[in-house]
N, C-alpha and C positions, 0 to 999 in steps of 0.2 A: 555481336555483343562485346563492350569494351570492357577493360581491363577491371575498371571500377566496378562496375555493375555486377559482376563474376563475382565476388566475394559474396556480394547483398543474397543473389538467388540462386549460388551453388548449391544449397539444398533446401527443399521444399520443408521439410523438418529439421527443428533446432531439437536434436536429441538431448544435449546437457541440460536443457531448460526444464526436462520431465524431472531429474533431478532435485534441481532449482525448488519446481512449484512444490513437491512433496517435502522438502524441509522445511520453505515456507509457514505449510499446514501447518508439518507438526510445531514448529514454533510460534503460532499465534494461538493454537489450540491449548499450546503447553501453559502460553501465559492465563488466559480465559479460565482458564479449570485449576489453577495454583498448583503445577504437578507436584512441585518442591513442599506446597502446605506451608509456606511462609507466614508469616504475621500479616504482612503487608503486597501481596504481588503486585501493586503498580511502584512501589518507591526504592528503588535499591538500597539508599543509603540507611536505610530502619537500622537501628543496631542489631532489633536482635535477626536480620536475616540475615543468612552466611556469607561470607566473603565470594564463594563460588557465584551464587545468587548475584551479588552486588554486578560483576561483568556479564553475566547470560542475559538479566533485563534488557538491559541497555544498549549491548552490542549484537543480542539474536532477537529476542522477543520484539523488542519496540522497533526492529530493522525489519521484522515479516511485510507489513504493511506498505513501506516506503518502495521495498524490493519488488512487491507484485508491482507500485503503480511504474516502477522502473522499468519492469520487465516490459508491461502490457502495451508503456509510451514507445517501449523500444522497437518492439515486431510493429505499432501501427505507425510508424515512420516509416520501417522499412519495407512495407506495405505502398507506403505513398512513393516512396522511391524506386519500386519499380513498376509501380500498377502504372497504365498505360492512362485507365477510366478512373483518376485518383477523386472526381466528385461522387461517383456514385459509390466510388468503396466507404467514402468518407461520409455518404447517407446514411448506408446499409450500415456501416459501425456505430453510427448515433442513434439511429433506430433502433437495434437490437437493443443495444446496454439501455435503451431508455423501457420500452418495453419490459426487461427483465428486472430493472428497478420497482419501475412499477408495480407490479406483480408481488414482488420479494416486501417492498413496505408493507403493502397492504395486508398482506399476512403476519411481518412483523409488525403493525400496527394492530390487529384484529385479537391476537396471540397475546399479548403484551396486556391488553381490555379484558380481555374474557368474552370477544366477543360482541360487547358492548361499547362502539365507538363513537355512539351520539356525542355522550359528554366529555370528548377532548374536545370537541367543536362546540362547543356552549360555552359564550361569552369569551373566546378565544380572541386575543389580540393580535395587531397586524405582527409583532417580534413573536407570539409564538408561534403564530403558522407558517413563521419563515423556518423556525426549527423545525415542525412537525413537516415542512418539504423537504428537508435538508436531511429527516431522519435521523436527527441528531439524537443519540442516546442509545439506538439500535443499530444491527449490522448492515444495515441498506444503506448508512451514511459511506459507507464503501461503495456501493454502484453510482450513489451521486455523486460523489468527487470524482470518479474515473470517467462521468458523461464529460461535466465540465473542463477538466483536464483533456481529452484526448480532443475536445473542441479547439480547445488553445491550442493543441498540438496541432492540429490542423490547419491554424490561422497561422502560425507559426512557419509550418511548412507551405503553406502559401505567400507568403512573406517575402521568402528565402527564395523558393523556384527551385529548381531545377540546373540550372545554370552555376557557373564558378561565383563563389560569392565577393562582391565587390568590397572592398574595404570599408564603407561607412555602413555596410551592412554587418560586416566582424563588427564593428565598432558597436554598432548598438545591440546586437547581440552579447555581449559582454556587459554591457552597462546595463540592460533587464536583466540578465542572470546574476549581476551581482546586488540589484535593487531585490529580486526574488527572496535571495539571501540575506540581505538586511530584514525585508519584512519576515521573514522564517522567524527571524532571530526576537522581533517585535511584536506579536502575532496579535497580542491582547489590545496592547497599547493601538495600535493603527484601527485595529478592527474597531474600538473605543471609540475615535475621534473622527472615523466615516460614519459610524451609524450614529454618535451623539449618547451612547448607553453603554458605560464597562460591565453593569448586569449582565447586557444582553451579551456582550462581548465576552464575559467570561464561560457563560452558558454555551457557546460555540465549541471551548475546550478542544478535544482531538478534532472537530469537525471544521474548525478555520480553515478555509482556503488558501490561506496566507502560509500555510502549513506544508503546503505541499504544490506550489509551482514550479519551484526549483528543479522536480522533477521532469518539466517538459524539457528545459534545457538541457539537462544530463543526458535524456532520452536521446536526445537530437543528438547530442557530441557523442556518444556512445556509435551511431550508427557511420560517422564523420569517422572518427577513429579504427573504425573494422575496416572501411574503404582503404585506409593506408597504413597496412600490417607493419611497419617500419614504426607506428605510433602506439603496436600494443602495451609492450613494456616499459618503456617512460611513460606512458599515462597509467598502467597500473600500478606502479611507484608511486606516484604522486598522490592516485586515490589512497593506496594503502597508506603513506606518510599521514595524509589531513584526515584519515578515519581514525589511527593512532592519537594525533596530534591535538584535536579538537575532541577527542574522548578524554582522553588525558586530563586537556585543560578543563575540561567539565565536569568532571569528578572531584577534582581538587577545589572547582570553585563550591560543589553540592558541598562536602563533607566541611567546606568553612563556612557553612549558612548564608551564604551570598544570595543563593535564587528562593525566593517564594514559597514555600513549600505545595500551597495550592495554585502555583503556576509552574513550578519546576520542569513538567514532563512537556509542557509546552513551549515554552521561553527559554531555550539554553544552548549551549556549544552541541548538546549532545544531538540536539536537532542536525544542524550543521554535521555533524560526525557523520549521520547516517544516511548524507547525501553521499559521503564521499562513499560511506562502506555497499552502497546500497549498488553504485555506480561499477563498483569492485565486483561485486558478486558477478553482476548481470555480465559483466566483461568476462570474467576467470571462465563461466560457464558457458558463453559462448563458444571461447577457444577451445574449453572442451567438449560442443559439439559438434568442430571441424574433427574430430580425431575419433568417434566412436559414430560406429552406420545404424544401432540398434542399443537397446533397451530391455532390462528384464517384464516378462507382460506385467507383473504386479505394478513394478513402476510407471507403467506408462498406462494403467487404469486406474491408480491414483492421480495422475496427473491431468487424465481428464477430467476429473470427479473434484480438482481440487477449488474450482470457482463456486461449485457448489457446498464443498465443506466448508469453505470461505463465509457461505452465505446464512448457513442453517445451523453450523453448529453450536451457537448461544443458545438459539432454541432449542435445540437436545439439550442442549447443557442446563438450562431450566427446570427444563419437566426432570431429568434425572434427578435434578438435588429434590424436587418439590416431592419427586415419588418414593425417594429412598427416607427424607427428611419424614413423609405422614408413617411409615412404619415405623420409623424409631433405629434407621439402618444410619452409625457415620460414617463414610466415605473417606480413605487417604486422597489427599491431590491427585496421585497416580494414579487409584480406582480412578479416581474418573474422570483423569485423561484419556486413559486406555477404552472406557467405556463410550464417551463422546469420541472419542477416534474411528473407532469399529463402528459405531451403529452411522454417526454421518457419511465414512464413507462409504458403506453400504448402500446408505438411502441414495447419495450419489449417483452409486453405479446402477443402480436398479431406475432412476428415474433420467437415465441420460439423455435418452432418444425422447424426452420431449422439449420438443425444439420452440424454442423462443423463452422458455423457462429459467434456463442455464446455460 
């Protein structure tokens, strides 16, 4: 085994990343369930939410999402870099996630009805049933973007090879990751002028694809950059400077009214910011699990439990309000974060072992 290769499959487990996923959680959970009881939990700049509020959005909460597709691009690269049979790993990964998609809409689709799912399909148009595949509105629009995604990734890394890469291959690799990045920054607008409809364009909201390719390339330099430890710390300068830099300038553009306020969370530097932060974490964590061999058990049965928390916990988080809401019971944000925290990981750990599920 050469020098390179040693880094990618020194261990079979990435212990920091058990870490990782459990923050993750609590920060997508914290935003979903208002822990803070804000006015507003998707818009930072509201006045009347707190200054604290104003940086935990934008630089934890709206960073959970970006981090897992970071994390997930980053182990299925490094999967293809050292797997020997990289088309069949690259079946059996599309397979699953799609399977498990499957599954998860359909429940989110059935839950969300009452049960009664004829009439989403009565008299349904060709743009809505692209949303209703896309799961746009519910949390399976997560499973969908990570099929399509780690697809790229895979095309991506067949592209590439295996082999030292040639120069006009740098070259165009740089030129899509920075087109990636333009359309991030454009997401409405582009998605507008392919399909012919800013409705429909705007109805896409967090589920744009344009949204989140950026990430395959990150995914790929990240695993580029472990291969040669000499590029940890100037490239995690650089994410940390463009995470600062491009948060920065994006705040100062939100609080002078420059961006949309009904595009804001989609169209802005802060997008941009949370490739670099997102790119930061996945790195910091890695390096910290060349340096720890183990994990406390709670940690690391959260962190298996956490694609499932990922997956369900809106639904708990529904029926809780709708059950506390018929008695007449009001809930702080915190009640019931802590509430939705406990019972989805629960349900988690208890339905682990059924496999194709989660």
């Amino acid at each position: 085994m050469d020098g390179k290769n040693t880094i990618i499959t020194k261990k079979s487990h990435l212990y920091g990343f058990d870490y990782l996923r459990v923050i993750l959680c609590i920060g997508v959970i914290a935003l979903h369930t208002n822990i803070f009881s804000v006015p507003n939990q998707y818009v930072g700049i509201d006045p009347a939410n707190p200054w604290y509020y104003k940086l935990i959005v934008y630089n934890y909460f709206w960073c959970a999402v970006p981090t897992f597709y970071t994390l997930s691009l980053f182990l299925f690269f490094r999967h293809l870099r050292s797997e020997k049979a990289q088309s069949e790993y690259i079946s059996k990964r599309l397979k699953k996630l799609t399977i498990i998609y499957i599954f998860w809409a359909i429940v989110d689709l059935v839950l969300l009805n009452r049960g009664d799912v004829l009439h989403v399909f009565a008299n349904i148009n060709f743009q809505q049933f692209v949303l209703l595949l896309m799961s746009n509105g519910t949390i399976a629009y997560f499973l969908f973007n990570l099929i399509y995604l780690t697809a790229g990734s895979a095309a991506l890394h067949m592209f590439i090879g295996n082999s030292p890469l040639k120069t006009w291959k740098k070259i165009v690799l740089c030129i899509l990751g920075i087109l990636s990045l333009i359309c991030m920054q454009n997401t409405t607008s582009i998605a507008a002028k392919l399909t012919g409809s800013l409705e429909f364009s705007q109805q896409l909201s967090f589920n744009n694809p344009f949204l989140f390719f950026p990430y395959i390339f990150t995914a790929y330099l990240l695993n580029v950059i472990i291969e040669n430890p000499k590029l940890i710390r100037p490239s995690a300068a650089i994410m940390l400077a463009g995470w600062i830099i491009f948060a920065i300038a994006d705040y100062i553009m939100r609080v002078n009214g420059l961006f949309d306020m009904n595009n804001q969370n989609y169209e802005s530097l802060g997008r941009i910011s949370l490739v670099f932060e997102s790119s930061l974490l996945v790195l910091i964590f890695y390096v910290l699990s060349t340096r720890i061999d183990k994990v406390p058990l709670m940690i690391q049965k959260m962190s298996e439990a956490s694609m499932t928390v990922y997956i369900t916990h809106t639904i708990i988080y529904n029926y809780i309000l709708i059950s506390f809401t018929t008695i007449g019971v009001e809930l702080t944000g915190l009640s019931v974060f802590l509430l939705v925290f406990l019972i989805s990981m629960l349900f988690a750990i208890v339905i682990k072992n059924v496999k194709g599920l989660i």
